[in-house]
C-alpha positions as CSV (number, residue, x, y, z in Angstrom):
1,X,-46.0,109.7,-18.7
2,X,-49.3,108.1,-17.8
3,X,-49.7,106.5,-21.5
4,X,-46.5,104.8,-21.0
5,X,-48.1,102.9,-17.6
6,X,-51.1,101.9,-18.7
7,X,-49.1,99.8,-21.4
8,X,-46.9,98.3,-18.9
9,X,-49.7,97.2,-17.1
10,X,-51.4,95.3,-20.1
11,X,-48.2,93.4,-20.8
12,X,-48.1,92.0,-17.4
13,X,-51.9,91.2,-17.5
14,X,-51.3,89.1,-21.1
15,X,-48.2,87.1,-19.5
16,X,-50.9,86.2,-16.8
17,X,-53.2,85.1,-19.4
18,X,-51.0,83.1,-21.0
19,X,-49.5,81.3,-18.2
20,X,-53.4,80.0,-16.7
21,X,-54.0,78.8,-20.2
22,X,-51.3,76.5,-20.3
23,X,-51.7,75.4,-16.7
24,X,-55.1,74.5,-17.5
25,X,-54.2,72.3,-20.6
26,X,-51.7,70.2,-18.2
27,X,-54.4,69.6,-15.8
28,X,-57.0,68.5,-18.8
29,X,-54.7,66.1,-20.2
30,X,-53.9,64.5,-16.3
31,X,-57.3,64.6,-16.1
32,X,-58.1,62.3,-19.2
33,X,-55.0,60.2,-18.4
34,X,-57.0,59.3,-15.1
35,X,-60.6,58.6,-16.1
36,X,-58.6,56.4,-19.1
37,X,-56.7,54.0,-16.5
38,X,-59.8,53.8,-14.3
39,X,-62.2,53.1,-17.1
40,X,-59.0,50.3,-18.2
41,X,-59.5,49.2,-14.2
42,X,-63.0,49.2,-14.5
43,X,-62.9,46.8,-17.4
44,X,-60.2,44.0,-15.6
45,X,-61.1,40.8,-14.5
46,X,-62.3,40.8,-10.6
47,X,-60.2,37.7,-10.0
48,X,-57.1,38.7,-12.2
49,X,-57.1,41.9,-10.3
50,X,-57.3,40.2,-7.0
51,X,-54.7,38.2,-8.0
52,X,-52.6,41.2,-9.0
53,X,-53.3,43.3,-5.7
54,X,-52.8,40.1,-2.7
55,X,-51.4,36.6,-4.2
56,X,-48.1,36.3,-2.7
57,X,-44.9,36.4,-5.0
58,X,-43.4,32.7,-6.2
59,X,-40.6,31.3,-4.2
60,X,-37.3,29.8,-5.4
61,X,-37.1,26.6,-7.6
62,X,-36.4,23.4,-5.3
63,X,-36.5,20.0,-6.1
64,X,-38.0,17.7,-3.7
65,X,-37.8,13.4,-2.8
66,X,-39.4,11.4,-0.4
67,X,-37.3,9.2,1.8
68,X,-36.1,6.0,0.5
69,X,-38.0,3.2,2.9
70,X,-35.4,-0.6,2.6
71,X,-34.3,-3.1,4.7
72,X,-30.9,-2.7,5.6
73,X,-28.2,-4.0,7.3
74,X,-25.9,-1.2,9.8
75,X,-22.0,-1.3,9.9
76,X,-19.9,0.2,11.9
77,X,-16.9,2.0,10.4
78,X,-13.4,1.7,11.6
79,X,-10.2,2.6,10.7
80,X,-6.5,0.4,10.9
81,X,-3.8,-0.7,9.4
82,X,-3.3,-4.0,7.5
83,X,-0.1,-6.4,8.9
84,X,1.6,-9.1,8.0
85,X,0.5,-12.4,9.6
86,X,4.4,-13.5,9.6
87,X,7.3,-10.7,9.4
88,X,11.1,-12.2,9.8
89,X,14.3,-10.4,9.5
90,X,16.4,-12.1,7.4
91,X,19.9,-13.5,9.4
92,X,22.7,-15.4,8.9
93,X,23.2,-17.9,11.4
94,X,26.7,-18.6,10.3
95,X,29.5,-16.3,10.3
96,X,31.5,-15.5,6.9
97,X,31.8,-13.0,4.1
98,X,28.8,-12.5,2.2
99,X,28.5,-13.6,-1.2
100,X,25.7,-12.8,-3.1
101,X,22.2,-11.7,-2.7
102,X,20.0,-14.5,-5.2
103,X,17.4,-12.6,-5.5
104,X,15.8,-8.9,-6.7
105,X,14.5,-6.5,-4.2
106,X,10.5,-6.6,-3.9
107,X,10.4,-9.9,-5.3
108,X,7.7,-12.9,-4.3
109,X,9.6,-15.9,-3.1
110,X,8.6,-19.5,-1.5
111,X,9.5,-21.3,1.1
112,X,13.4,-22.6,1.0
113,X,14.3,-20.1,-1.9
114,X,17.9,-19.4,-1.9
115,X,18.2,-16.1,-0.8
116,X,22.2,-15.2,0.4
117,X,25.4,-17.3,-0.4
118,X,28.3,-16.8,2.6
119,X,31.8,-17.9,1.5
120,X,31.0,-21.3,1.9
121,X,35.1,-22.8,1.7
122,X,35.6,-22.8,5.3
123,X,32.7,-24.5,6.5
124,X,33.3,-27.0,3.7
125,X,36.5,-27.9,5.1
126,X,35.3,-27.8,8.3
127,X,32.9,-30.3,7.0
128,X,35.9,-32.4,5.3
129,X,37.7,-32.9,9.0
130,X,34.9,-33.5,10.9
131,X,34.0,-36.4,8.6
132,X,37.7,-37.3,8.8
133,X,37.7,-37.3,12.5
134,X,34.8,-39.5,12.9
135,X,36.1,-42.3,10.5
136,X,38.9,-42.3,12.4
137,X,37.2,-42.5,15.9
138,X,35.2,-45.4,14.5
139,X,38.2,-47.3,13.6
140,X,39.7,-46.6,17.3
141,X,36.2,-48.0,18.2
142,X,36.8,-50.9,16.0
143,X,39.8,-52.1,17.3
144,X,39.0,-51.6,21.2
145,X,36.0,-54.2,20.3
146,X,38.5,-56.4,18.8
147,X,40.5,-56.1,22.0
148,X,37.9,-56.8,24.2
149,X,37.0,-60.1,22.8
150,X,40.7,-61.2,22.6
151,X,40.8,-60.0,26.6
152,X,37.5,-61.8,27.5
153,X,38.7,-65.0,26.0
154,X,42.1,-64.6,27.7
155,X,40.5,-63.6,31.1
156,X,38.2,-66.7,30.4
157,X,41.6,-68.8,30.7
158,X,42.6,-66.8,33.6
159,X,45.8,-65.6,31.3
160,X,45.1,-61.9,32.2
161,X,43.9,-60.4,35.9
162,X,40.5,-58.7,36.5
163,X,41.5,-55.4,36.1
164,X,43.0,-55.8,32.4
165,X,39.8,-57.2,31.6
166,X,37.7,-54.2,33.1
167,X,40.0,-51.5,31.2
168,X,39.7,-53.5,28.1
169,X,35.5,-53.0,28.4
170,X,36.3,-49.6,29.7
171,X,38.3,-48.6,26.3
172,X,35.3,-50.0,24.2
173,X,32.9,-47.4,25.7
174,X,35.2,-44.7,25.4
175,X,35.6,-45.3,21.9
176,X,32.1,-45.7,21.8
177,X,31.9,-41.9,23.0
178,X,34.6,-40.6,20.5
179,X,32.7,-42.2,17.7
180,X,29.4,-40.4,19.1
181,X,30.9,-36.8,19.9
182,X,33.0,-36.9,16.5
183,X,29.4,-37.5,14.6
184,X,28.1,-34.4,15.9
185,X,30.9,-32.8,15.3
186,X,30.0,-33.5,11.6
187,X,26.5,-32.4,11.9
188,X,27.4,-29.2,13.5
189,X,29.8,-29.1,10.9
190,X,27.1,-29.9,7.7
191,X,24.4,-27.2,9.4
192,X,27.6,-24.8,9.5
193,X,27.9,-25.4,6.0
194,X,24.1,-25.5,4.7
195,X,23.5,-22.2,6.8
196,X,26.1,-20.8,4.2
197,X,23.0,-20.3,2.1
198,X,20.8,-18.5,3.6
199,X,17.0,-19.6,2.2
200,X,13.4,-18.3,3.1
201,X,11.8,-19.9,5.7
202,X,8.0,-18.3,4.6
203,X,6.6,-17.7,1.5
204,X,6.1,-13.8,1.2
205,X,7.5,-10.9,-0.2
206,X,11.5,-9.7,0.2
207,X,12.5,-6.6,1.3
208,X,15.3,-3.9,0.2
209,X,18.8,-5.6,1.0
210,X,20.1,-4.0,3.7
211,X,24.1,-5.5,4.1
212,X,25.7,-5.8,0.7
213,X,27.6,-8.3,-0.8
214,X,31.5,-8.0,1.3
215,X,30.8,-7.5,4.4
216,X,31.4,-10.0,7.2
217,X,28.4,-11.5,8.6
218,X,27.0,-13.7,11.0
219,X,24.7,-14.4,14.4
220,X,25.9,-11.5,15.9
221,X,25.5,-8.9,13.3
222,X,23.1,-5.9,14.6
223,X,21.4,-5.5,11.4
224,X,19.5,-8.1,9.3
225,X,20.2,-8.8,5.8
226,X,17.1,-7.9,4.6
227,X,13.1,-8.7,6.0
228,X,10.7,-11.2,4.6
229,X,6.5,-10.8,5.2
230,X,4.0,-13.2,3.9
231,X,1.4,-12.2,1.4
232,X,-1.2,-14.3,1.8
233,X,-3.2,-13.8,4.2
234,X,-3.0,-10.4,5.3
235,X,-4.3,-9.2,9.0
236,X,-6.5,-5.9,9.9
237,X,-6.4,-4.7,12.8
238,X,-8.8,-1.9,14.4
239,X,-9.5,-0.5,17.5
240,X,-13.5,-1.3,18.7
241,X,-15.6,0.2,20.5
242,X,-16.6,-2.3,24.1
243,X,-20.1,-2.8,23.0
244,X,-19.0,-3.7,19.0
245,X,-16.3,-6.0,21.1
246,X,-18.5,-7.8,23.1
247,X,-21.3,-8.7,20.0
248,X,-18.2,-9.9,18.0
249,X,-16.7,-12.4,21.1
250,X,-20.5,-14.0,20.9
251,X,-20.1,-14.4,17.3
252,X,-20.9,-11.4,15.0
253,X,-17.7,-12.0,13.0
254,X,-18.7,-10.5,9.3
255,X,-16.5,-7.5,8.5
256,X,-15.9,-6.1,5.2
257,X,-12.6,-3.9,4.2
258,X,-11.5,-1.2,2.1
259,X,-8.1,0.6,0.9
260,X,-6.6,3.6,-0.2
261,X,-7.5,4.0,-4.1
262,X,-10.6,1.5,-3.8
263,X,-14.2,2.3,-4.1
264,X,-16.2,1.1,-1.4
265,X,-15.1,-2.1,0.8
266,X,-14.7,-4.7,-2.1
267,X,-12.4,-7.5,0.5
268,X,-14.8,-9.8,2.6
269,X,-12.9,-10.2,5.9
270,X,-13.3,-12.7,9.2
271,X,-12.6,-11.4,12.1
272,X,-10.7,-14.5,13.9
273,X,-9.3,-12.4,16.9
274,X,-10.6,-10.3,19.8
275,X,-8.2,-8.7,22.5
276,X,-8.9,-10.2,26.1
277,X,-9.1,-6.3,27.7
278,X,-10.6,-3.1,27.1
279,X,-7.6,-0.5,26.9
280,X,-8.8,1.7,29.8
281,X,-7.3,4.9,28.0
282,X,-9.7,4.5,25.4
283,X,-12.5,2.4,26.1
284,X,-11.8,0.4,23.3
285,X,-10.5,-3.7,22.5
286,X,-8.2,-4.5,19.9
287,X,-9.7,-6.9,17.0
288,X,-8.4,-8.7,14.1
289,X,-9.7,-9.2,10.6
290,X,-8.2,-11.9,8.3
291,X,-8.0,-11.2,4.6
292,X,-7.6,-13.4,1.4
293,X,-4.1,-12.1,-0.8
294,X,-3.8,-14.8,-2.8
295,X,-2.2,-12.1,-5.9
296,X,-0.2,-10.4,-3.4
297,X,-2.0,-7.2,-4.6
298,X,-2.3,-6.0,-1.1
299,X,0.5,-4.3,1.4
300,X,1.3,-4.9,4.9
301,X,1.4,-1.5,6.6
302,X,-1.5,-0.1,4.1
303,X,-4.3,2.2,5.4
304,X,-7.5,0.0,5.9
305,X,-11.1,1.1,6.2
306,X,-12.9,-1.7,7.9
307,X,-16.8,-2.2,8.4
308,X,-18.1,-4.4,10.9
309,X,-22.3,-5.9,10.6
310,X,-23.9,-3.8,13.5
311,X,-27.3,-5.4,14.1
312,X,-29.3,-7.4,12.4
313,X,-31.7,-6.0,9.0
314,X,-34.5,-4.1,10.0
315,X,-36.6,-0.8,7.8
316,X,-35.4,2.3,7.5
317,X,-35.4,5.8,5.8
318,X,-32.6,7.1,3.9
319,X,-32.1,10.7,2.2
320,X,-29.4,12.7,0.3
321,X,-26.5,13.4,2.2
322,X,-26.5,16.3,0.2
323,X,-30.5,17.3,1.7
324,X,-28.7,17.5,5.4
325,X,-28.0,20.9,6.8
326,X,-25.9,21.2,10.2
327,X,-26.1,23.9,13.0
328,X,-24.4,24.2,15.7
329,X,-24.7,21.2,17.2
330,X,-27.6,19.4,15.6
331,X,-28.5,17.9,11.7
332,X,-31.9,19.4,10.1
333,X,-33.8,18.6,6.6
334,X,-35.9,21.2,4.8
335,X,-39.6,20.0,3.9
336,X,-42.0,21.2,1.8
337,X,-45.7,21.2,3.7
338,X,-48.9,21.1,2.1
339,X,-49.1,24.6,1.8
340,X,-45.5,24.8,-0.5
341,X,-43.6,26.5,2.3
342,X,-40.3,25.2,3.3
343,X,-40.2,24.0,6.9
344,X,-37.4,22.8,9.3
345,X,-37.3,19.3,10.4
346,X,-34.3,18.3,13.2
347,X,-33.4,14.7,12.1
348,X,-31.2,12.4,13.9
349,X,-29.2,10.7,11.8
350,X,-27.1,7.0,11.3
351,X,-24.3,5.8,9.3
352,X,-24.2,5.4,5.1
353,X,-25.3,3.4,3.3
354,X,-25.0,2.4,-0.3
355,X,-24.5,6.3,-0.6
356,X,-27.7,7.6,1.1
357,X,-27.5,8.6,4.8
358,X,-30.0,6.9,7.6
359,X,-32.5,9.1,9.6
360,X,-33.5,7.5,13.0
361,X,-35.6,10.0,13.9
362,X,-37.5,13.1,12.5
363,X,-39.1,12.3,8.9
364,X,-41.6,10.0,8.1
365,X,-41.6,8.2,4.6
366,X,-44.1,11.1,2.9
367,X,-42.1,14.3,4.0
368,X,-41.0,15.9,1.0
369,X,-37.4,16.3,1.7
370,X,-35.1,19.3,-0.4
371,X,-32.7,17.7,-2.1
372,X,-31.4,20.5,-4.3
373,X,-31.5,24.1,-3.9
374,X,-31.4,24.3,-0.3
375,X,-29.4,27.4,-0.2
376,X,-32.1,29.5,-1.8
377,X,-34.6,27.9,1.3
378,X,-35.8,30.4,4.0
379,X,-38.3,28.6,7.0
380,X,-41.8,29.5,6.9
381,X,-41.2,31.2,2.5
382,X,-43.2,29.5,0.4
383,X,-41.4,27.3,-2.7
384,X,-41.6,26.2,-5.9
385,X,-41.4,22.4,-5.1
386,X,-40.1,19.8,-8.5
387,X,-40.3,16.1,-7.7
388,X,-37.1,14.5,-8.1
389,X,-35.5,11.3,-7.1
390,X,-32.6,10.2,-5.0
391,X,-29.5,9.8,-6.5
């Protein structure tokens, strides 16, 4: 029994062996692993590895422009609508069955174009005994003159009293007045007949017809036949602010005007009309601009965007619209400092113009503003800062 023990005991003692053996190898190979990566260490450039251990990491791309310095001229923006300078509703002003309409719906017309024809046939008979009537009251007249010279030569010879004489005069002027009320008879009679066509009286641009041919019509009718604006020229008017007001009543009259579907303000407008009160629910006066229309290209009721000169040119900086950042209730710019980090500038800022937006306040013409990239800005992280140009 002893023999066998002794063996077991030597197996055990061999495993041990073995396993310090290979332990020792794993800690000789670490070991040369380290003294190789800090001879490779020992051999690096001081500055590289400097650079390697502290230089800080590269910030985000961002391109960067200086403010544009110009002269410029302010506006102030408004918004109206454009009006007619003339509208009329189209009447008839005598009574009859309507015709015709002489004319298409939309259409440019002048000044005296035949527009509706009423049933003309009883004002033209109308016309035809009024004429009559006054022929004969100027042959009544006729004779009473004759009359009155017969009696005056027979009241000369004392062959008729006084009082034929005086009724003989007295017929004469009553003729006289028969003759006068039967000739306006006839012209009330001829304007009867010549409003049987109903003509423009402005040159503009007609309307839809709104009481077909058919019906009766006349002064009385509640609805027009159709309306009539003019064209040319063509009124803007916008609500101004007091102070704007009381720079145009001393004579700041340039204004320049846009509409929907047009780039920019291409009309030239003169503003030839300021309201004499301040509406005290808004603070603001009521102002006319006139416009040229001379095509006709241009619709009363239209939305109007409408620019009135502000003050006069002076320098000033202008950025990106893009480069401004709100919040809450202030504007900001990012700038890039001398040292590449991206700081925050609080700007106050004007109108447009020509695209770019004014700063009053906050930049000065060398800040290097962020134009692009500005969500990828953090203040006080440093940037990687490409010069660029405003658009």
């Amino acid at each position: 029994m002893k023999p066998l023990r002794l063996k077991a005991r030597s197996n055990r003692t061999s495993r041990v062996h073995a396993w310090a053996a290979r332990s020792l190898a794993v800690l000789t190979v670490v070991a040369l692993d380290v003294a190789t990566s800090a001879c490779g260490n020992a051999t690096e450039n001081p500055i590289e590895r400097n650079a390697h251990a502290g230089a800080p990491a590269a910030g985000p791309t961002v391109t960067v422009a200086l403010p544009l310095a110009k002269t410029i001229r302010e506006w102030r923006e408004y918004t109206g609508r454009a009006e007619a300078k003339d509208s009329v509703e189209i009447r008839s002003r005598a009574a009859g069955y309507l015709q015709r309409a002489a004319f298409h719906e939309g259409d440019l017309v002048k000044k005296g174009d035949l527009l509706f024809s009423i049933d003309a046939r009883p004002f033209a008979a109308g016309h035809a005994r009024a004429q009559a009537e006054l022929e004969g009251a100027r042959a009544e007249a006729a004779l009473s003159k004759l009359d009155a010279e017969r009696s005056e030569k027979l009241w000369a010879g004392h062959a008729i009293t006084d009082r034929e004489h005086d009724l003989q005069k007295s017929q004469v002027a009553q003729r006289d007045a028969q003759t006068k009320r039967a000739e306006a008879m006839l012209r009330e009679a001829a304007l009867d007949l010549e409003y049987s066509n109903v003509r423009a009286p402005i040159d503009g641009r007609i309307g839809r017809i709104q009481v077909t041919p058919g019906n009766l019509v006349g002064p009385s009718t509640p609805e027009p036949l159709t309306t009539l604006v003019s064209v040319n020229p063509l009124h803007v008017y916008v609500d101004v602010v007091e102070a704007d007001s009381m720079r145009l009543a001393h004579g700041g009259r340039k204004a320049i005007v846009g509409f929907a579907g047009e780039e920019g303000y291409p009309h030239e407008a003169a503003i030839d009309f300021v309201d004499n009160h301040v509406d005290p629910a808004t603070g603001t006066v009521k102002v006319r601009a006139v416009i040229q229309n001379a095509d006709g290209t241009l619709t009363a009721g239209s939305f109007a965007r409408l620019r009135l000169a502000a003050d006069a040119e002076h320098e000033a900086l202008l950025v990106s619209d893009a480069s401004v950042g709100t919040d809450q209730s202030h504007k900001f710019v990012y700038v890039v400092d001398e040292a590449g980090k991206a700081q925050v500038r609080d700007v106050e800022l004007g109108g447009l113009h020509e695209g770019l937006r004014i700063v009053r306040s906050g930049l000065t013409a060398t800040d290097r503003v962020v134009t692009h990239g500005l969500q990828r800005v953090r203040p006080g992280e440093p940037v990687t800062a490409e010069t660029g140009t405003l658009p």
